[in-house]
C-alpha angles and dihedrals in degrees: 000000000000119000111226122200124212092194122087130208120240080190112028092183084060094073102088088051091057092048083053094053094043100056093039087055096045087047086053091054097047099255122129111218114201110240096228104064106257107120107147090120088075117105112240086237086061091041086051096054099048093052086046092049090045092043090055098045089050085057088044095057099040085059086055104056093039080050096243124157104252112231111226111237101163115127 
């Protein structure tokens, strides 16, 4: 079976990055991601708060490199 994304890239090379970010958050909150790709065990409340954690740090680092205060919405 082949896994089809919906999702494109601005950046492709920026895939690996994201992947990065994705399982580094997941480990943080306690989550374990498998590494090849298959995560539909994962409740939609865990999924939620990875891409909300990712979404954040994105924001995060995008504040950063236009030298922007971040604004600090961690709970």
């Amino acid at each position: 079976m082949s896994r089809s994304n919906s999702n494109t890239l601005v950046v492709p090379q920026a895939a690996q990055a994201l992947d990065q970010i994705k399982f580094e958050v997941a480990s943080e909150l306690g989550i374990s991601l498998s590494r090849d790709g298959y995560n539909g065990d994962i409740t939609t409340y865990n999924a939620g708060k990875i891409g909300g954690s990712i979404t954040r740090r994105l924001v995060e680092i995008a504040e950063q490199s236009l030298g922007g205060a971040s604004t600090n919405f961690r709970r």
